[in-house]
C-alpha positions as CSV (number, residue, x, y, z in Angstrom):
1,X,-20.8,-7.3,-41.9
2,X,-19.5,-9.2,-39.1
3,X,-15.8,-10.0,-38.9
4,X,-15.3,-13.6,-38.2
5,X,-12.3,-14.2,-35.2
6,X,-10.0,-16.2,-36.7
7,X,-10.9,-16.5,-40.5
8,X,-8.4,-19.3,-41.5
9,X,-7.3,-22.3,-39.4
10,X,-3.6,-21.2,-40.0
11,X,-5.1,-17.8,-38.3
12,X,-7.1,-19.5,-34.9
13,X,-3.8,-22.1,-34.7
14,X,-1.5,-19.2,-34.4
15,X,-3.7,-17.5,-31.9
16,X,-4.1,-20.9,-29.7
17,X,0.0,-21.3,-29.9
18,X,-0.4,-17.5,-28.7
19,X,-2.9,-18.1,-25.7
20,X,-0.8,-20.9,-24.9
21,X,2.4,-19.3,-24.0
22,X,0.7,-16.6,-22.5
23,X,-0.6,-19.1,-20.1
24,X,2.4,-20.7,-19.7
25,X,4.5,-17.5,-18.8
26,X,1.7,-16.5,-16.4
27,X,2.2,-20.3,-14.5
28,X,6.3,-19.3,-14.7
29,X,5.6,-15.6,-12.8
30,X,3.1,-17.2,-10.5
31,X,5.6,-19.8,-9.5
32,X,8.9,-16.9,-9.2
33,X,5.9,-14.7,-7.2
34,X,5.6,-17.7,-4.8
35,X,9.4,-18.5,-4.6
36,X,10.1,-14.9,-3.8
37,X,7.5,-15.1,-1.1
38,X,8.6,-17.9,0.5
39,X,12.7,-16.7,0.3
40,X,11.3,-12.9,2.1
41,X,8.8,-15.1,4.4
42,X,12.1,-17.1,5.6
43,X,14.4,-14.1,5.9
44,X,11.8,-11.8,7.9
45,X,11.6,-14.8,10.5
46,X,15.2,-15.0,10.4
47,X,15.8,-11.7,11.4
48,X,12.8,-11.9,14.0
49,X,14.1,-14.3,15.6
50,X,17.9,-13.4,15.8
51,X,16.4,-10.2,16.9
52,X,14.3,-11.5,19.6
53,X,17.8,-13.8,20.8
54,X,19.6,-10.8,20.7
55,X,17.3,-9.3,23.1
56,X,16.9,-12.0,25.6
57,X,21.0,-12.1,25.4
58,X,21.3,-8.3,26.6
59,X,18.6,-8.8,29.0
60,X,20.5,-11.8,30.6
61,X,23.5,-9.2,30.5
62,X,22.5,-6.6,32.2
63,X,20.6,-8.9,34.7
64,X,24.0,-10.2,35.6
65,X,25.7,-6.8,35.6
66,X,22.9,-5.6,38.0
């Protein structure tokens, strides 16, 4: 005999409530995943570019003790 999915209403409401927040936590990590991205994408090009200033600095430098 086949085994019906949800055999009451009570039974399929309870797994749509289910679905539901499932979906809805997915949406909340998807959005902290893209926040988290952005936050290391602006530190990385931070740090890039203080390292590339840092670089042209000491190059001035050492022109000028030269």
């Amino acid at each position: 005999m086949i085994r019906p999915i949800a055999p009451t209403h009570k039974a399929a409401t309870a797994r749509a409530e289910r679905i539901k927040q499932a979906e809805q936590q997915l949406k909340a990590a998807e959005r902290h995943a893209l926040i988290d991205n952005l936050a290391y994408g602006a530190v990385f090009l931070i740090v890039i570019t203080g390292c590339i200033l840092l670089g042209q600095l000491i190059s001035v430098i050492v022109r000028h003790l030269v």
